[in-house]
C-alpha positions as a Markdown table, in Angstrom:
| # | Residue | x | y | z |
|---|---|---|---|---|
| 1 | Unk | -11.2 | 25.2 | -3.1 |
| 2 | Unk | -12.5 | 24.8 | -6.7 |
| 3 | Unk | -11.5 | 26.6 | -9.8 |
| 4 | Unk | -12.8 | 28.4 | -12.3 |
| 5 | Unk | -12.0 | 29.2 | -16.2 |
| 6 | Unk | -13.5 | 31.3 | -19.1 |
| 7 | Unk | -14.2 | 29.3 | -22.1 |
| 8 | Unk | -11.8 | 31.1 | -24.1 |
| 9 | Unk | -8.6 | 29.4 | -22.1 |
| 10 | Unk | -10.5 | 25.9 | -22.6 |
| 11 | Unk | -10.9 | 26.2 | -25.9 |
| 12 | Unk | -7.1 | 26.3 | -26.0 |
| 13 | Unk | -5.7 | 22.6 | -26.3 |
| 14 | Unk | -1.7 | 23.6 | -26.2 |
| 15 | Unk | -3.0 | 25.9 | -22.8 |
| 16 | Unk | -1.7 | 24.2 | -19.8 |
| 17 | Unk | -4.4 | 24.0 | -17.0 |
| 18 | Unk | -3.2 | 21.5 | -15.0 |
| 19 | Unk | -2.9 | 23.7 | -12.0 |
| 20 | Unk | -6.5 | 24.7 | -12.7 |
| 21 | Unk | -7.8 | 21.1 | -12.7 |
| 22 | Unk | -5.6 | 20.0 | -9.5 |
| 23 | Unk | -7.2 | 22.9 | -7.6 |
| 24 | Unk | -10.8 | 21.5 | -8.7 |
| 25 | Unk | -10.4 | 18.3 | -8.6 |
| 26 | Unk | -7.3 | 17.0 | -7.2 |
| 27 | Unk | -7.1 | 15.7 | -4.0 |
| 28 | Unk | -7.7 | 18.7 | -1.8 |
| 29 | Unk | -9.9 | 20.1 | -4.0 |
| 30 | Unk | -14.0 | 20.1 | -4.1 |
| 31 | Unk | -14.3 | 17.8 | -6.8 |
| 32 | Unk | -16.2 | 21.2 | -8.9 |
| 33 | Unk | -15.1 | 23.5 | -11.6 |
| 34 | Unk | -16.7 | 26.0 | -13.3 |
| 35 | Unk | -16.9 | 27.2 | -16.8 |
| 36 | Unk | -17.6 | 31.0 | -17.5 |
| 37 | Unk | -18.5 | 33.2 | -21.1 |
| 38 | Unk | -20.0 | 29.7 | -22.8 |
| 39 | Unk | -21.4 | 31.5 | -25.9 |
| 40 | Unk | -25.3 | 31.2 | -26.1 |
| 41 | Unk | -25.5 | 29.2 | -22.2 |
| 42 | Unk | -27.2 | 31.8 | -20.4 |
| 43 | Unk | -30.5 | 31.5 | -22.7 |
| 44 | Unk | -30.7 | 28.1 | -23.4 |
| 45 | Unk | -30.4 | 27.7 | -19.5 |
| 46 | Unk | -33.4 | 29.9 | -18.9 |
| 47 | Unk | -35.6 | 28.0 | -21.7 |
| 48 | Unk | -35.1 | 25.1 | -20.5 |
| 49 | Unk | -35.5 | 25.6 | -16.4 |
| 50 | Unk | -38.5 | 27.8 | -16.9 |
| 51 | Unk | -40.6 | 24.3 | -18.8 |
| 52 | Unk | -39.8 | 22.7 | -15.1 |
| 53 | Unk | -42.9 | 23.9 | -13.3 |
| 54 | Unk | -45.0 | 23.1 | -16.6 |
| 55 | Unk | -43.9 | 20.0 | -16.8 |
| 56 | Unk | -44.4 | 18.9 | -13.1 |
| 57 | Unk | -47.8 | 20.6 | -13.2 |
| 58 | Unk | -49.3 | 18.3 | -15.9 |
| 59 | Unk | -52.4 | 16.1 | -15.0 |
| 60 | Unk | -51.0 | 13.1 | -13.2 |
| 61 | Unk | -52.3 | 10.7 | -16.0 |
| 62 | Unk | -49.9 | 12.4 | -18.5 |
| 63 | Unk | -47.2 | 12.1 | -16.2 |
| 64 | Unk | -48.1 | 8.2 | -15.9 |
| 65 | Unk | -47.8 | 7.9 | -19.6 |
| 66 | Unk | -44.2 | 9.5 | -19.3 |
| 67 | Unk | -42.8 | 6.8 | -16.7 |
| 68 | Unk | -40.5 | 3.9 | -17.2 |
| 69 | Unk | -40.6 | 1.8 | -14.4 |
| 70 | Unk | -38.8 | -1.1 | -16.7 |
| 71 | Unk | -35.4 | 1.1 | -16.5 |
| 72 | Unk | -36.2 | 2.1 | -12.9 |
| 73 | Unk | -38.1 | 5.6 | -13.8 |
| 74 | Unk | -34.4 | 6.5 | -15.4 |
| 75 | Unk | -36.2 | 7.5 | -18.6 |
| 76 | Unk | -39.0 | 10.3 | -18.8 |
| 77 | Unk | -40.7 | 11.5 | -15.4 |
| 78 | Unk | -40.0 | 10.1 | -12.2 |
| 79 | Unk | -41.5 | 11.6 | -8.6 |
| 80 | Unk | -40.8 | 9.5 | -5.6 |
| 81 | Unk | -39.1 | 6.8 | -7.1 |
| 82 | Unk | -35.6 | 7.2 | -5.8 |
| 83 | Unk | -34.8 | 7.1 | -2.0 |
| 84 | Unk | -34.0 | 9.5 | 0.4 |
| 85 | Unk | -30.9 | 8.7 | 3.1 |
| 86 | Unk | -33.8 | 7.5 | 4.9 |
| 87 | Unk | -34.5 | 5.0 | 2.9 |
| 88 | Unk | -38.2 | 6.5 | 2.6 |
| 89 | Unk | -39.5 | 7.7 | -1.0 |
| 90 | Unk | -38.4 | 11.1 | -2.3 |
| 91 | Unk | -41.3 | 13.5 | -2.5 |
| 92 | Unk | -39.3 | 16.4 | -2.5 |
| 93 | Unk | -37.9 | 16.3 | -6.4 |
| 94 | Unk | -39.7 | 15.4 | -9.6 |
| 95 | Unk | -36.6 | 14.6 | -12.0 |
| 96 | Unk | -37.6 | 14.0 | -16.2 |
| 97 | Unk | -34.6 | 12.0 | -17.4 |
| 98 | Unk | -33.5 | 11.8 | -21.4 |
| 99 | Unk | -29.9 | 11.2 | -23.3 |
| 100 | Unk | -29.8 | 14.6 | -25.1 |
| 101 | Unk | -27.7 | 12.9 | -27.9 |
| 102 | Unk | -29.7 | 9.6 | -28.9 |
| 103 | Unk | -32.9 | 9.2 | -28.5 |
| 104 | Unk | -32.7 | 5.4 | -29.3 |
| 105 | Unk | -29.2 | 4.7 | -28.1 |
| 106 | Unk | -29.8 | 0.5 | -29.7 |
| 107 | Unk | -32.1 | -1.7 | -31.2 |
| 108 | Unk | -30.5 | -4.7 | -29.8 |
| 109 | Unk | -33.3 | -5.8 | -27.6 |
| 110 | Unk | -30.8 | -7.9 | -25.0 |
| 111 | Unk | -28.9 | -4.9 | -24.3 |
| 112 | Unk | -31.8 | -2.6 | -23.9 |
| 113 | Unk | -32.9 | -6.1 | -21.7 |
| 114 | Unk | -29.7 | -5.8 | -19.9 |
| 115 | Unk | -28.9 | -2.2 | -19.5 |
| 116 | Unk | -32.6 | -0.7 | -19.5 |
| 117 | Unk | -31.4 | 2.6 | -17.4 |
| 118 | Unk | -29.0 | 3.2 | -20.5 |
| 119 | Unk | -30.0 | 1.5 | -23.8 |
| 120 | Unk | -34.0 | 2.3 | -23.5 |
| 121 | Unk | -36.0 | 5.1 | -25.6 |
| 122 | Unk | -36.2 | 8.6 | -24.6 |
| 123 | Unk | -39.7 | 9.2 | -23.8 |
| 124 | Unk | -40.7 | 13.1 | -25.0 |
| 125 | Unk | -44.0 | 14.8 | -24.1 |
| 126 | Unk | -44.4 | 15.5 | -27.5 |
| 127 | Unk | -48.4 | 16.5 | -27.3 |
| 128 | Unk | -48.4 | 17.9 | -23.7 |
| 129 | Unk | -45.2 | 20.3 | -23.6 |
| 130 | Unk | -43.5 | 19.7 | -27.2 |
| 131 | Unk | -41.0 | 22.3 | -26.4 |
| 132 | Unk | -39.7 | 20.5 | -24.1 |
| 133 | Unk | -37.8 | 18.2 | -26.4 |
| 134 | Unk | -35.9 | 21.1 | -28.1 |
| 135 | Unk | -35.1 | 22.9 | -24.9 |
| 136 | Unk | -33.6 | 19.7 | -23.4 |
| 137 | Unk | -31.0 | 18.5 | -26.5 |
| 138 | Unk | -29.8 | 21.8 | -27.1 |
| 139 | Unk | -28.8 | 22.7 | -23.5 |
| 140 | Unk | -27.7 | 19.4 | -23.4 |
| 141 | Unk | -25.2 | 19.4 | -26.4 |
| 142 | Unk | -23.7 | 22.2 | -25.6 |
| 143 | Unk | -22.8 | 21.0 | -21.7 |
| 144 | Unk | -21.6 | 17.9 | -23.3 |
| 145 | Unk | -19.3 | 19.4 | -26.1 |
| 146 | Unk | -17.8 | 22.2 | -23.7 |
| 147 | Unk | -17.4 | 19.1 | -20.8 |
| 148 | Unk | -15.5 | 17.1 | -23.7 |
| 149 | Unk | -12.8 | 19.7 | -23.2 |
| 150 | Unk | -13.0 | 20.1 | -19.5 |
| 151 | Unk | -12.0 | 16.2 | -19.5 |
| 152 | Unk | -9.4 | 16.7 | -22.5 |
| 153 | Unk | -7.9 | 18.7 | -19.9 |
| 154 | Unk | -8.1 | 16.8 | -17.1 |
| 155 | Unk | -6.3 | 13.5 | -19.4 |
| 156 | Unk | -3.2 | 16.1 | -19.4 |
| 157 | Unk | -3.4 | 16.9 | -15.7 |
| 158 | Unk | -3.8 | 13.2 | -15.2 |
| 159 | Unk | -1.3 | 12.0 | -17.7 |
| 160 | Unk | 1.5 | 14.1 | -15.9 |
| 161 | Unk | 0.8 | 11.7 | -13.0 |
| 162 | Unk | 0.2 | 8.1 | -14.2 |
| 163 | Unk | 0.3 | 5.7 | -17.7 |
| 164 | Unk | -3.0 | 6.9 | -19.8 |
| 165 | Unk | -3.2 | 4.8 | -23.2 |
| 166 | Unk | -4.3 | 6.7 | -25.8 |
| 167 | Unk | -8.3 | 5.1 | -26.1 |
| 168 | Unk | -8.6 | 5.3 | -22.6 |
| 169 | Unk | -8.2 | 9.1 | -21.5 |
| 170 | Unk | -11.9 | 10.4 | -20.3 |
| 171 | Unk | -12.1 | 12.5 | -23.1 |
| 172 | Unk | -12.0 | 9.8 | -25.5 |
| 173 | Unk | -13.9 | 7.8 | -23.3 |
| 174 | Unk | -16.9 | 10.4 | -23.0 |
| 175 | Unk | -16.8 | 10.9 | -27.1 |
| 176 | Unk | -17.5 | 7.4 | -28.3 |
| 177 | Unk | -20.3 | 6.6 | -25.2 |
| 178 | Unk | -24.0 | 6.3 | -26.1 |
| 179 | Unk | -24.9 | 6.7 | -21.9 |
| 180 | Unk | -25.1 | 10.6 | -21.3 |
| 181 | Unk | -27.9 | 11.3 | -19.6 |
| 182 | Unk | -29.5 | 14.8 | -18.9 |
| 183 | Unk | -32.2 | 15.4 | -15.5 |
| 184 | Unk | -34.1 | 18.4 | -15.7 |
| 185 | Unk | -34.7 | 18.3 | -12.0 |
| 186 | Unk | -38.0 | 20.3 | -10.0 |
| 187 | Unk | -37.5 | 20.8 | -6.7 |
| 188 | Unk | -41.4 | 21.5 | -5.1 |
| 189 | Unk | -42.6 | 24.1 | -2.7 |
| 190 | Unk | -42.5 | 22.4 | 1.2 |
| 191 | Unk | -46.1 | 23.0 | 1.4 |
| 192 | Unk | -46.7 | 20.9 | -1.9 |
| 193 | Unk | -44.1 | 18.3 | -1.1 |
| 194 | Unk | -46.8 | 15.9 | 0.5 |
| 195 | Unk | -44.4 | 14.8 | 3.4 |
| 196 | Unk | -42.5 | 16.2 | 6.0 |
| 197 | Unk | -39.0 | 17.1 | 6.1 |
| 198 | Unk | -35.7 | 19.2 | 8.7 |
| 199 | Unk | -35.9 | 22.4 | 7.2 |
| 200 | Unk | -32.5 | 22.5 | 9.7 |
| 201 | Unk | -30.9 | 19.9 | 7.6 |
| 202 | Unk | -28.2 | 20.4 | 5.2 |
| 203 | Unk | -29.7 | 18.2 | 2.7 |
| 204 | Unk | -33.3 | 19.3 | 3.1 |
| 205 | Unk | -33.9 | 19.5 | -0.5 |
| 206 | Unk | -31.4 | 16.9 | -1.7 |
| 207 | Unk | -29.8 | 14.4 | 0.3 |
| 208 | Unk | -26.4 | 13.5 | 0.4 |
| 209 | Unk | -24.8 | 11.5 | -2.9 |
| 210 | Unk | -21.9 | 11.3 | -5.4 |
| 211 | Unk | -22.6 | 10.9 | -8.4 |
| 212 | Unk | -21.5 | 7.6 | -10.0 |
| 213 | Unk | -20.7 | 8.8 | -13.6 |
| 214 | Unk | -17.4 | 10.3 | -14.9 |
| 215 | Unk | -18.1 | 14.1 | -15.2 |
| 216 | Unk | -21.7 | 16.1 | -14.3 |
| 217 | Unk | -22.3 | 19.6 | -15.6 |
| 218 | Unk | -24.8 | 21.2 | -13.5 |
| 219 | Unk | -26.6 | 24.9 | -14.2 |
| 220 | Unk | -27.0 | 27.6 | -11.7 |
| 221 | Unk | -30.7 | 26.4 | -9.9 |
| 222 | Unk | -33.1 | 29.0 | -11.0 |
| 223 | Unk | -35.6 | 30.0 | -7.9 |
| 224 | Unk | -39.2 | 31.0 | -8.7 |
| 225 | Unk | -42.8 | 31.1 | -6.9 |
| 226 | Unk | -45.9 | 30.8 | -9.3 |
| 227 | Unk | -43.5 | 29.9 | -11.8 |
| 228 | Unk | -42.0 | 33.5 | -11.7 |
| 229 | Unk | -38.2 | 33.9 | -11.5 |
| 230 | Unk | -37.5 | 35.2 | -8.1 |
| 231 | Unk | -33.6 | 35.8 | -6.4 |
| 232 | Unk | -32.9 | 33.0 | -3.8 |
| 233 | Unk | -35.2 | 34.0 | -0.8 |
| 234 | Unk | -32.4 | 32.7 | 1.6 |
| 235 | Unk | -28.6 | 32.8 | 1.1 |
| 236 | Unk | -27.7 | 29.7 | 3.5 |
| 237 | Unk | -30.2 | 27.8 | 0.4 |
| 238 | Unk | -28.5 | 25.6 | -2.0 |
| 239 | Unk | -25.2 | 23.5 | -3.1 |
| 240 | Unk | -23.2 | 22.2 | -0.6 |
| 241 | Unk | -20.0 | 19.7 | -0.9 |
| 242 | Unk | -18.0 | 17.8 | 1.9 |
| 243 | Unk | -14.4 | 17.7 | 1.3 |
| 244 | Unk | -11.8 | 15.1 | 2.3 |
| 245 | Unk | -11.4 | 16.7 | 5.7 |
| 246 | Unk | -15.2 | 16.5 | 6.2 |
| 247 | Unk | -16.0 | 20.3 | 6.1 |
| 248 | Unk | -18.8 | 21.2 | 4.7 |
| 249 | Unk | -18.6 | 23.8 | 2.1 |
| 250 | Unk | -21.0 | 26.1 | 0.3 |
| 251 | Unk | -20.5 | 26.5 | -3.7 |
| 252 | Unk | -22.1 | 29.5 | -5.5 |
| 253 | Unk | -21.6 | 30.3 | -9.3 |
| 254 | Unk | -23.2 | 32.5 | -11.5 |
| 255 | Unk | -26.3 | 32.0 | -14.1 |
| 256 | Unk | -23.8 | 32.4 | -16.7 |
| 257 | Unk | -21.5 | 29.8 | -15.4 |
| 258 | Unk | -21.5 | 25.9 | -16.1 |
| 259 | Unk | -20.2 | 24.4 | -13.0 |
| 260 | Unk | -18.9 | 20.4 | -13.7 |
| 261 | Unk | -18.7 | 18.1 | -11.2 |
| 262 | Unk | -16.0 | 14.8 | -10.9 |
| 263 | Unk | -17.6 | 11.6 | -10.5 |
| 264 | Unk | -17.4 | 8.5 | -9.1 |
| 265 | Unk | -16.0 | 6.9 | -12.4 |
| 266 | Unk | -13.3 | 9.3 | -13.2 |
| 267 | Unk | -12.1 | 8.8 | -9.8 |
| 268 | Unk | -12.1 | 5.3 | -10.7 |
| 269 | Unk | -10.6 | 6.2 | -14.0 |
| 270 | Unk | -7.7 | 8.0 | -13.3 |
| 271 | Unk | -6.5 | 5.9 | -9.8 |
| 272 | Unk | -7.8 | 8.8 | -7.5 |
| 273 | Unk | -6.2 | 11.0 | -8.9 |
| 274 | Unk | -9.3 | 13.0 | -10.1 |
| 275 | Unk | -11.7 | 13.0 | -6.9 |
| 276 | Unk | -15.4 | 12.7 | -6.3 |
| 277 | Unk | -17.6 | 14.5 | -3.3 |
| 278 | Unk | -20.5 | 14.2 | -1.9 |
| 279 | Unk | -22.6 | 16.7 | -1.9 |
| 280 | Unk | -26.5 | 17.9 | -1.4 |
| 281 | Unk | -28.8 | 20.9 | -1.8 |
| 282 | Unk | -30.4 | 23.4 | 0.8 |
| 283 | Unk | -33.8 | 24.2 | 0.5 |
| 284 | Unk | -34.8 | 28.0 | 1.8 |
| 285 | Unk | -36.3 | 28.8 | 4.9 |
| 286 | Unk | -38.3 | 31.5 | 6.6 |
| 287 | Unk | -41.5 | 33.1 | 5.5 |
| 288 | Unk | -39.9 | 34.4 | 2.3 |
| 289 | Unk | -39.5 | 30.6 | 1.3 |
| 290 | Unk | -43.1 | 29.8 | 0.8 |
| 291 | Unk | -44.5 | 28.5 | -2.2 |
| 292 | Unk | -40.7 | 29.1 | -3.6 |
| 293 | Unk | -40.0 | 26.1 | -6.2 |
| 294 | Unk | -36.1 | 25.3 | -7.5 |
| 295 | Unk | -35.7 | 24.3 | -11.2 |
| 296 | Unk | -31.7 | 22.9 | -11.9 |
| 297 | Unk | -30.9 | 20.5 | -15.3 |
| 298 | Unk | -27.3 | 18.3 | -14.9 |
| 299 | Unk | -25.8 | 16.5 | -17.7 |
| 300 | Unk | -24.4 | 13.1 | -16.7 |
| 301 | Unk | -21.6 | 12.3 | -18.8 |
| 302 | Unk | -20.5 | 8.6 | -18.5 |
| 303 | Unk | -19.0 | 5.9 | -20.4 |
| 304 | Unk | -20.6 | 3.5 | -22.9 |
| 305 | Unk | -22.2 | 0.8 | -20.8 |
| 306 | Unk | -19.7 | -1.6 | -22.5 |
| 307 | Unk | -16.5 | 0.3 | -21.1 |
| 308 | Unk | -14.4 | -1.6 | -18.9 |
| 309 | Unk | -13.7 | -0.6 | -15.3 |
| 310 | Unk | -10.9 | -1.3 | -13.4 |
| 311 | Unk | -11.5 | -0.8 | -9.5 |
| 312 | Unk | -7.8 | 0.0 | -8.1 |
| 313 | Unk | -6.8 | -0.9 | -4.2 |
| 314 | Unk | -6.6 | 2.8 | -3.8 |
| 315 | Unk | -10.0 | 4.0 | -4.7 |
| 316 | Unk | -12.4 | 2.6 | -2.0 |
| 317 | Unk | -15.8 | 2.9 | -3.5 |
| 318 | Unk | -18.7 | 0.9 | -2.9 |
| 319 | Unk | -16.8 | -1.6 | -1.4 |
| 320 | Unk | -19.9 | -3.3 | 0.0 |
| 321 | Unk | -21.2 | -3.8 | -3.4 |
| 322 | Unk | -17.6 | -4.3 | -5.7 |
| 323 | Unk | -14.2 | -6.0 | -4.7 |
| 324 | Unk | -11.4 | -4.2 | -4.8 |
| 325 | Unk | -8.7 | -4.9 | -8.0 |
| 326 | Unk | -12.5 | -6.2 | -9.7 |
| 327 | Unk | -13.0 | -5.3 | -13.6 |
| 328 | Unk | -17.1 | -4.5 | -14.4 |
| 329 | Unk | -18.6 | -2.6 | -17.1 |
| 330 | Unk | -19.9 | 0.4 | -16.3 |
| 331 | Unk | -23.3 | -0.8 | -17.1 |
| 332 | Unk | -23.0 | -3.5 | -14.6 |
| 333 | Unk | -21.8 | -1.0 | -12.1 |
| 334 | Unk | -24.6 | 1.4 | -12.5 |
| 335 | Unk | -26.9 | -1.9 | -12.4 |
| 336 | Unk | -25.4 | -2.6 | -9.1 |
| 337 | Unk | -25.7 | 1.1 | -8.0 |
| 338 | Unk | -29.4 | 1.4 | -9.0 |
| 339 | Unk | -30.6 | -1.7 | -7.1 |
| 340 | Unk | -29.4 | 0.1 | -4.2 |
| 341 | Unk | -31.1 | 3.5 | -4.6 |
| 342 | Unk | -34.5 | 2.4 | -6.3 |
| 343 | Unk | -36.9 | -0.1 | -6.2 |
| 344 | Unk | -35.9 | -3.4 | -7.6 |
| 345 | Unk | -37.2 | -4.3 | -10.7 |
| 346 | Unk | -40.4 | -6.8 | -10.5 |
């Protein structure tokens, strides 16, 4: 299962939603939650998804100018960078990558040296598709300011269960971090994709992952064809999520809806109590789907890069990479992470 609220109930800090955030993200539940009657969401999602097909459609020497390869493509555009299960390139997605809150999160060059996936500039095409800037911070901000609460919440649900001190609840956590990180995400038509792919498979448009921050909030994809808004030309297209029990669930939620997603680090955070799922995207099939394109933003919200970890017994992520009962930062974790999933740095 996975819940749902209005933003009028989250709003409310003496409200008790612990049975709301259990049946999201507690142990049985599909790690998702969704957020309903945000005021002003609905428009700034549609401003911003609509610049998707712009932006992936600018000449391929602007989109040079816009890559990072020093913080492994995690700043400005990136297109066939990251790896699919495979292990081959992913063609399928062109991602534009930016923390909606800083735009020069430090000037201390060995950090930036250090964490270059967190600490580096945002890179803005501010000559080629200046709107985009705008569009991106504002849906941004508000995904981050309305998650803030969705994890004040979840630090009562939690605190109910085990010891939180009172600087290290995810709210607080989330609030003083200089790491969130938005990806306005453009999913391209088959035809255009430039490589072949199962139109059968689950995760023909996204493979399977879990993401490695604290809390993603995630828009409603928008579906369009010549850059049109069109409905979904397939209802078996889009989100998926695989439980504890390995079913394989489909999640739908409205346009108007913010749906947030646990990550890898609040299960890591609160001991398991708070749990992460995998989970991938469906692209549409049949005749209707051609030349149909998917535009989708997240917001990952994630500690500062300096924040301690703690990896307990009873969380087993990553296990190949980090020892059980070990302490990182969450910069060196996500530097550990993104060796695995892109190319090394030269």
């Amino acid at each position: 299962m996975f819940g749902s609220l209005e933003n009028g109930a989250l709003d409310d800090k003496n409200a008790d939603l612990s049975m709301k955030i259990e049946e999201g993200f507690g142990p049985n539940g599909l790690g998702i939650l969704t957020i309903a009657d945000v005021p002003g969401f609905s428009l700034l999602r549609q401003n911003l998804l609509r610049l998707s097909p712009r932006l992936a459609s600018l000449p391929e020497e602007v989109k040079k100018e816009l890559e990072d390869p020093n913080s492994r493509y995690n700043f400005g555009w990136s297109h066939g960078k990251e790896k699919l299960e495979s292990g081959k390139p992913d063609m399928l997605k062109g991602s534009f990558y930016a923390n909606p809150i800083l735009d020069i999160p430090t000037t201390e060059a060995p950090l930036i040296q250090r964490y270059p996936s967190y600490c580096g500039p945002n890179i803005w095409p501010k000559h080629a598709l200046p709107e985009l800037e705008v569009a991106f911070k504002a849906l941004g901000k508000l995904i981050l300011d309305v998650g803030s609460m969705v994890a004040y919440h979840c630090d009562q649900y939690v605190s109910r269960l085990m010891k939180i001190k009172e600087d290290e609840g995810l709210e607080k956590i989330l609030l003083r971090s200089r790491c969130h990180k938005g990806r306005l995400l453009y999913y391209f038509p088959a035809e255009k994709s430039n490589c072949s792919r199962d139109g059968d498979s689950m995760s023909s448009w996204c493979g399977w992952h879990t993401d490695h921050g604290s809390l993603t909030g995630l828009t409603c994809g928008m579906f369009m064809r010549d850059a049109v808004e069109i409905p979904c030309p397939d209802s078996a297209a889009g989100l998926y999520i695989k439980t504890r029990t390995d079913q394989i669930v489909k999640v739908v939620f409205g346009e108007d809806e913010i749906a947030y997603q646990i990550g890898e680090t609040a299960e890591i955070l609160s001991r398991g109590y708070l749990c992460a799922t995998p989970h991938c995207v469906r692209a549409p099939k049949g005749e209707e789907a051609s030349g149909v394109e998917r535009s989708t933003f997240a917001l990952f919200m994630q500690p500062d890069w300096d924040e301690k970890l703690n990896f307990p017994e009873e969380v087993h992520i990553h296990q190949e990479l980090i020892p059980s009962n070990c302490a990182l930062t969450f910069g060196e974790y996500s530097e550990k992470l993104l060796d695995k999933y892109y190319h090394l740095k030269n």
